[in-house]
N, C-alpha and C positions, 0 to 999 in steps of 0.2 A: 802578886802579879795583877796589873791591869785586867780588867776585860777584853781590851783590842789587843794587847799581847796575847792573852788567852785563846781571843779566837782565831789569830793568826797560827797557834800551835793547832789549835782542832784541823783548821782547814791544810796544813803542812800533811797532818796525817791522813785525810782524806786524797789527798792527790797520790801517797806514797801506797796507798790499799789499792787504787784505781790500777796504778803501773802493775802492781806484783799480780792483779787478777787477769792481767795479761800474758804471762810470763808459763813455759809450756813445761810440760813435766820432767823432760831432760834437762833444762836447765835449774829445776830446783836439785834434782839430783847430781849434778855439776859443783854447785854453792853446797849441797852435803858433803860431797868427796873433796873439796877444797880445803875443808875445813880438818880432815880425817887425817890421824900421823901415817899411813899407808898412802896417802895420796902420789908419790912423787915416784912407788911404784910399780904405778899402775898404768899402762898407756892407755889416752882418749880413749884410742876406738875399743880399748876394752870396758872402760867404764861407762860408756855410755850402753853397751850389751848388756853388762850387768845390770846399767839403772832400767834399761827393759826388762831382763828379768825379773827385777827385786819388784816392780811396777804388777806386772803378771802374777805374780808368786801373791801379793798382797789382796789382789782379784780374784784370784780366784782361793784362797781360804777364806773370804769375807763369802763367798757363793758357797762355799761348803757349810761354814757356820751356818748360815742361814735356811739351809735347805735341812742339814740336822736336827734344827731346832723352832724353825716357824717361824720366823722374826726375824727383824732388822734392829728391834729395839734394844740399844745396847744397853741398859738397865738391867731387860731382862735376860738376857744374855749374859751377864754377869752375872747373874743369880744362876741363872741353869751350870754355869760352870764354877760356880761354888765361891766365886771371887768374894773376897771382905773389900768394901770399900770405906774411903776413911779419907772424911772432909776436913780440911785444916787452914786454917790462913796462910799468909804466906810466908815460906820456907827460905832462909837467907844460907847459901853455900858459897862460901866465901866472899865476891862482888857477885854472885849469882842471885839471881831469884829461880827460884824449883817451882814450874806450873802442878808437874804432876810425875810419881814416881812409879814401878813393878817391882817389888820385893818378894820372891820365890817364898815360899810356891803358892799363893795365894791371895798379897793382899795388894794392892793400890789404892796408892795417894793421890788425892787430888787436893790441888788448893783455891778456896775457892776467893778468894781476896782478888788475883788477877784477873780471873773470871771476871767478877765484878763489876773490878775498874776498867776491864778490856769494855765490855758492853755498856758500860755508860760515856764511854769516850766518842766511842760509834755512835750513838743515841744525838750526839753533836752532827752528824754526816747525813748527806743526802740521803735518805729515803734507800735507795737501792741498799747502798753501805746497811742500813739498819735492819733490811729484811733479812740480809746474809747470815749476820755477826751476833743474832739473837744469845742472851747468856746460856739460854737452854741448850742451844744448837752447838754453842762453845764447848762445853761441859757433855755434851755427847759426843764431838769428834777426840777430847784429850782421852775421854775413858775408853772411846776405841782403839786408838791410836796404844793406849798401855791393852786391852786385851789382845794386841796380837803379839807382845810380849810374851804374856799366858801360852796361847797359842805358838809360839815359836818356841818354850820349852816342851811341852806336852809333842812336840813332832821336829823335835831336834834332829833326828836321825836322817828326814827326808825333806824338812823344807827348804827352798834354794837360801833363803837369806841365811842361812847355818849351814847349806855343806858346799857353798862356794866358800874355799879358799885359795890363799896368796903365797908362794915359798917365800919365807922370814930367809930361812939361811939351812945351805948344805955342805958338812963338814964331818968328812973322814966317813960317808956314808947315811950318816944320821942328817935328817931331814926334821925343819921344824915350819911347819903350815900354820895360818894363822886365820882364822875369821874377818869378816872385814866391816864392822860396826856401823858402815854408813848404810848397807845394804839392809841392816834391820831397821833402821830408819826410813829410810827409801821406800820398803816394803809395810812397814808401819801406817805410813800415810796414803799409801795405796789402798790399805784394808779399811782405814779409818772413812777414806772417801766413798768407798765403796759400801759398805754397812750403812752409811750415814746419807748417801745419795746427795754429798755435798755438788755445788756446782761451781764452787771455788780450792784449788791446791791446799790441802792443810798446813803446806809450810808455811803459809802469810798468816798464819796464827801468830810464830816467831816473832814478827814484827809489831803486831797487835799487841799482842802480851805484854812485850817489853817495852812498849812505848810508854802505859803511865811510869814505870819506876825510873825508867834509864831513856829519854828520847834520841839520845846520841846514838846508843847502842844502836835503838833502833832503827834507826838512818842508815849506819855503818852495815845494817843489816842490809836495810833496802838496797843500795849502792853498789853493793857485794854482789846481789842475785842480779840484779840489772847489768853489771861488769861482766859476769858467765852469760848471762843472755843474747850479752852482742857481742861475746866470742871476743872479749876485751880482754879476760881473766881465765886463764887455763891453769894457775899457779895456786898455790894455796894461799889463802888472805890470810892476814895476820890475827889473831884471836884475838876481841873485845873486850 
């Protein structure tokens, strides 16, 4: 590709980082549950309760961690809680790219190739964009973001992202509940922002990440959370 083709894609993704650092925490939680096969049984005004809860719930275990253990620093935090960590390039699942994985009971993945190329795409952006999206700063929101994973097995019994559930189906008596997967995410990026004192939504990672390997994706991402933003999209989007 040219260079003016090239920098017209740089400058594409600095306007789409600018939009989404606008964009408030209900509705990245909206673009999570749209996405969620539970979606369609859940009404607004319940999901938007829950994505407060899952919000709170993610706050205050990052305040608990931290006051446990002295730190913010999720390195060492990961070491006090025994975690194996385990750096890899990057991970291809199916048209997927894998940033970063929690495999019970103890180890996470990260990979560090996206990292990378996330931060040197940024490295092309205003100045603001570059102070945010540092690779260190990167690779410390992913690795919170999987500690509260950790975290949400170790306190399964009482934390809200685990014992809020959904009736699936009741028949002949027998009753089957279900988890609701968008809420561990939701409460994921709560803990992650909160550990990490980020001043930007960790969902605009999504779009970051994915933008060297897939730009379309990543558009279809941007597009998506901006459609829930202005109350365009209350439906589920279609999977990329």
């Amino acid at each position: 590709m040219k260079n003016g083709g090239s920098m017209q894609v740089q400058m594409k993704l600095g306007v789409m980082m600018r939009d989404l650092l606008q964009v408030e925490d209900e509705a990245w939680g909206l673009y999570a549950f749209s996405r969620d096969i539970l979606n369609r049984r859940i009404l607004l005004e319940t999901k938007t309760e829950m994505i407060a809860k899952a919000n709170a719930c993610g706050k205050a275990y990052a305040q608990r961690i931290i006051r446990e253990y002295g730190t913010r620093d999720v390195r060492v935090i990961a070491d006090k809680l025994k975690l194996k960590l385990e750096f890899q390039s990057a991970l291809m699942t199916g048209k997927r790219v894998l940033f970063a994985c929690y495999t019970p009971p103890y180890t996470i993945e990260i990979m560090e190739e996206p990292v990378r190329r996330a931060a040197e795409l940024v490295q092309e952006e205003e100045q603001a964009l570059v102070e945010l999206f540092q690779q260190a700063g990167i690779m410390n929101t992913i690795l919170g973001h999987e500690i509260f994973h950790f975290v949400e097995d170790q306190f399964a019994h009482e934390i809200y992202t685990r014992t809020e559930k959904i009736l699936l189906w009741n028949l002949l008596g027998f009753k089957n509940y279900s988890t609701i997967r968008t809420l561990s995410e939701v409460g994921a990026m709560a803990f992650t922002q909160e550990l990490n004192r980020l001043s930007y939504p960790p969902f605009i990672l999504d779009v970051l990440l994915y933008y060297s390997y897939d730009a379309a994706s990543a558009e279809k991402i941007y597009r998506d959370v901006l459609g829930v933003s202005s109350g365009r999209c209350r439906e589920p989007v279609e999977d990329y």
